[in-house]
C-alpha positions in Angstrom: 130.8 113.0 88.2 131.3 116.1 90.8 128.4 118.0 91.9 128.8 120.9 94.0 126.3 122.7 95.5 125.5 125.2 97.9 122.6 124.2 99.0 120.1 127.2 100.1 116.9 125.1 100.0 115.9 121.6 99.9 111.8 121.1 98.2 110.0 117.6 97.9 109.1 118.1 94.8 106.7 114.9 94.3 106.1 111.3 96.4 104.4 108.6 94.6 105.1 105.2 93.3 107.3 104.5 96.2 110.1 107.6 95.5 110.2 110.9 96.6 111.8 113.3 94.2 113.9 116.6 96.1 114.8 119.7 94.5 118.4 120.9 95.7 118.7 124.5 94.8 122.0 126.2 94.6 123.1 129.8 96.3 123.2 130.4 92.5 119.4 129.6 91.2 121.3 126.3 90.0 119.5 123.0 90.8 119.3 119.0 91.1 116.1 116.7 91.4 117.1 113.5 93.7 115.1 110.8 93.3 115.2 108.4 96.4 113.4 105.4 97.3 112.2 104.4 101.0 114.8 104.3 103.1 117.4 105.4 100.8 120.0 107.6 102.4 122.4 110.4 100.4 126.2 110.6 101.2 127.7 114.2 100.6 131.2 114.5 101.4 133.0 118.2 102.2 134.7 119.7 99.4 137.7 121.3 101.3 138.5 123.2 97.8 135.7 124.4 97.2 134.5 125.1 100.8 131.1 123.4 99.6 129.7 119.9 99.9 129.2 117.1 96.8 127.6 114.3 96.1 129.6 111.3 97.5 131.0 109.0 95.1 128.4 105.9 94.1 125.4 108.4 94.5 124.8 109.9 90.9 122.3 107.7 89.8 119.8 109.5 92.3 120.2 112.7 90.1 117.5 112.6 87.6 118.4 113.8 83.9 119.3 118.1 83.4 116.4 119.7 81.5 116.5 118.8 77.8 119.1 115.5 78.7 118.1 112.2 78.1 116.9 109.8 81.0 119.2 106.9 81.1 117.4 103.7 80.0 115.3 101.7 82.9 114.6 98.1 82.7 111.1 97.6 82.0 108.7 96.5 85.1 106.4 94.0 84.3 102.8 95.3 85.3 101.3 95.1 88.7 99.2 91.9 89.1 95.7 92.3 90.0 95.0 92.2 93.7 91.7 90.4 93.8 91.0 91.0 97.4 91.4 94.9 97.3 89.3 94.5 93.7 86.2 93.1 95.3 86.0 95.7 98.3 86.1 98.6 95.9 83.4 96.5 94.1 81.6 96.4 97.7 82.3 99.6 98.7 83.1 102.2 96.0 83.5 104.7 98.1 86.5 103.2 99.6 88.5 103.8 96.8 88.1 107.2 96.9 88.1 108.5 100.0 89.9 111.6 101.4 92.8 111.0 104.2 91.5 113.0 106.8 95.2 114.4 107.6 96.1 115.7 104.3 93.2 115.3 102.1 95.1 113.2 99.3 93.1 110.2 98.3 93.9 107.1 100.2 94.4 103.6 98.8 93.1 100.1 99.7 96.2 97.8 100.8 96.6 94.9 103.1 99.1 95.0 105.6 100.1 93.1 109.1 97.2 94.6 110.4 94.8 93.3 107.9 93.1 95.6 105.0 94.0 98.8 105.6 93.0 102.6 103.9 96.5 104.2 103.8 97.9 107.8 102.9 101.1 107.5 100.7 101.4 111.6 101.7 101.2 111.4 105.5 101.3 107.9 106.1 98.1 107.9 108.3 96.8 104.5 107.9 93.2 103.2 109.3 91.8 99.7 109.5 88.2 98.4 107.4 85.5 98.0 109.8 85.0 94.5 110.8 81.5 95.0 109.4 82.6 95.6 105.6 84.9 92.7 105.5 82.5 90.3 106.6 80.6 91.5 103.7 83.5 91.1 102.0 84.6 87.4 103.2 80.8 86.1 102.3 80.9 87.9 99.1 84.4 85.9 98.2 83.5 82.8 99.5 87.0 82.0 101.3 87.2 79.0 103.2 89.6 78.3 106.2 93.0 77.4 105.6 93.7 74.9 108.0 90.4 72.9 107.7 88.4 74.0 104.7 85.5 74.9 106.4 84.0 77.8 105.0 82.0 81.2 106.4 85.0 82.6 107.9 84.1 85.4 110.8 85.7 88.6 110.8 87.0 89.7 114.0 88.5 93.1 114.9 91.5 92.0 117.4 93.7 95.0 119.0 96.9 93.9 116.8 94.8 93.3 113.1 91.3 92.4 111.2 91.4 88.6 111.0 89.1 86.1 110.0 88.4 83.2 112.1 87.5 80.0 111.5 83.9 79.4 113.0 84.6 75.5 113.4 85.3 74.9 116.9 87.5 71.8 116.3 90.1 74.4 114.1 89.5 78.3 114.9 92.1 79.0 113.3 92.9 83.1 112.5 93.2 83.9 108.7 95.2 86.7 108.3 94.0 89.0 105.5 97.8 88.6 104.1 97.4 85.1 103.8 93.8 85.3 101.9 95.3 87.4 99.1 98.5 85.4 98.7 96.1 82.4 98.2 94.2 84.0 95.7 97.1 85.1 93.7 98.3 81.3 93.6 95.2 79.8 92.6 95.0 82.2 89.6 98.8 82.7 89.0 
């Protein structure tokens, strides 16, 4: 496949479900939607006969279909599984789930990260921790016991590198990380 195009502006058309999708318009109205995932990178490689730039070889399956063409095929992708943790705090706090990023305004999503549960902006990528306060709530209200002794009533504690929960047995005191929680919730109900 050769593509070559002057390119006289570059849009982000849309960002969601982990791609961004650019519109490449032509000196000529002519245009291409790339569709690129996180970190992806696009090779262009000088066309000397044209004078122009094209798509580098290997890189046409970022071009979505022209208008009226078919999309190729895609594999299907089995659904999301539940994410009981993040299920529970929109139970607890419904607000959460629909609260407006303060830097863009776009509606920001639960998620748990290295830094514990987190309200993240896919649009700007501002991300802000839980208060301490709401997943204690949240711990009592899931009944999670430690994972290295078993003890249950896990603390939450705000640290300066993530949200943990520790263990409030002073033989252990162990720190659950939030990670951790979820991933063994998803075994005992995979």
């Amino acid at each position: 496949m050769e593509l070559l195009l002057r390119v006289t502006r570059i849009e982000l058309v849309e960002a969601a479900e982990g791609k961004a999708r650019l519109r490449l318009t032509g000196a000529g109205g002519e245009e291409c939607v790339l569709e690129l995932k996180p970190g992806a990178a696009v090779d262009f490689a000088p066309d000397d006969d044209e004078g122009g730039w094209e798509l580098a070889e290997g890189m046409e399956d970022l071009l979505s279909p022209p208008p009226g063409g078919e999309a190729p095929e895609q594999p299907a992708r089995p659904p999301a599984r539940p994410n009981r943790v993040l299920e529970r705090l929109a139970e607890l706090e419904p607000a959460l789930a629909r609260t407006p990023c303060p830097g863009c305004g776009r509606t920001e999503e639960l998620a748990i990260t290295q830094e514990g549960v987190v309200a993240l902006c896919r649009e700007c990528g501002r991300l802000r921790r839980i208060d301490a306060e709401t997943l204690q709530r949240l711990a009592d209200r899931l009944a999670l016991p430690c994972f290295s002794c078993g003890t249950g009533t896990l603390r939450s504690e705000e640290t300066p590198y993530a949200n943990l929960l520790k263990c409030p047995n002073p033989a252990c005191g162990a720190h659950n990380s939030w990670q951790g929680i979820r991933d063994r919730l998803d075994a005992a109900t995979g």
